[in-house]
C-alpha positions in Angstrom: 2.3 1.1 10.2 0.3 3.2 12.1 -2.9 1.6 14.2 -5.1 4.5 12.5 -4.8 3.0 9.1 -4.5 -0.8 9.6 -8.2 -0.7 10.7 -10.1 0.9 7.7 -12.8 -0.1 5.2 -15.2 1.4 2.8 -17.7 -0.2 1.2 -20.8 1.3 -0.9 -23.7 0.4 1.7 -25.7 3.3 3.0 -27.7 1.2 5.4 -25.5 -1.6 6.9 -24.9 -3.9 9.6 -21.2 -4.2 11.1 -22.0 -8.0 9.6 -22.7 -7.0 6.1 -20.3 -4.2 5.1 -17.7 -7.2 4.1 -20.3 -8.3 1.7 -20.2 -4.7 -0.1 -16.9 -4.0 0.3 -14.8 -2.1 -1.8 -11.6 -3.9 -3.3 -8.4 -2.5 -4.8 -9.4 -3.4 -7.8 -12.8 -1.7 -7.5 -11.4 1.1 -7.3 -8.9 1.1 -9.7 -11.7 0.4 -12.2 -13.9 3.2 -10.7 -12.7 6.0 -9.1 -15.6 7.8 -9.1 -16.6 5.2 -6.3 -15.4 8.0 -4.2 -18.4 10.3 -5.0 -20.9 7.6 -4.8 -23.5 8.6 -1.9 -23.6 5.2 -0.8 -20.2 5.0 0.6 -19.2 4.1 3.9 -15.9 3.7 5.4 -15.4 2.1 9.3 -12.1 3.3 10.9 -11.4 1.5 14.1 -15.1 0.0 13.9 -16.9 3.6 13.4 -18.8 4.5 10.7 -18.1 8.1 8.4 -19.7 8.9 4.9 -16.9 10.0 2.9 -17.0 13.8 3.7 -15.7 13.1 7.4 -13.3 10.0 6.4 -11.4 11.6 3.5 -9.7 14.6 6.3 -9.3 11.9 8.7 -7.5 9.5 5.9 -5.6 12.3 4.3 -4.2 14.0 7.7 -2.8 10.2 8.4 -1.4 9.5 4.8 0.4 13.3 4.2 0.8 14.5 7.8 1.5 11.0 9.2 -1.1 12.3 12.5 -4.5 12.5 13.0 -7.2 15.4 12.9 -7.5 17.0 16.3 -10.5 15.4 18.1 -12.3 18.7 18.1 -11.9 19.4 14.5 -13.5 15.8 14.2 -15.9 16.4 16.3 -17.1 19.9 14.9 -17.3 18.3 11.4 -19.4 15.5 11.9 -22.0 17.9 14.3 -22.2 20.3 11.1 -22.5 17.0 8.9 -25.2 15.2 11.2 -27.3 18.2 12.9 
């Protein structure tokens, strides 16, 4: 499996400490039961111990489940500046 995706969470915590996003963690089941978990504002998801709301995680995640290869850096990069001014 590809390093990328063995170190990925999300969890629905908009204000969180690296020590409590396990304690609102989002399980398999969780979202099974609730998709739209996905459109919550709340949720976070740490890959490789960084922090993106969902609108900067879900090209990452997608590029590395379809394409099998990451986003260019730069593409990255430019998202989260126009995310975060």
């Amino acid at each position: 499996m590809d390093l990328f995706l063995q170190y990925y969470n999300i969890t629905l915590f908009l204000f969180l400490f690296a020590e409590t996003f396990s304690k609102f963690a989002v399980t398999f089941e969780d979202l099974c039961s609730n998709p739209s978990l996905l459109t919550d504002p709340k949720l976070v998801v740490r890959i490789n111990e960084r922090y993106y709301n969902w609108q900067i995680a879900a090209p990452m995640l997608l590029s590395h489940v379809v394409f099998e290869k990451p986003l260019k850096k730069v593409t990255m990069v430019e998202k989260e500046e126009r995310q975060n001014p």
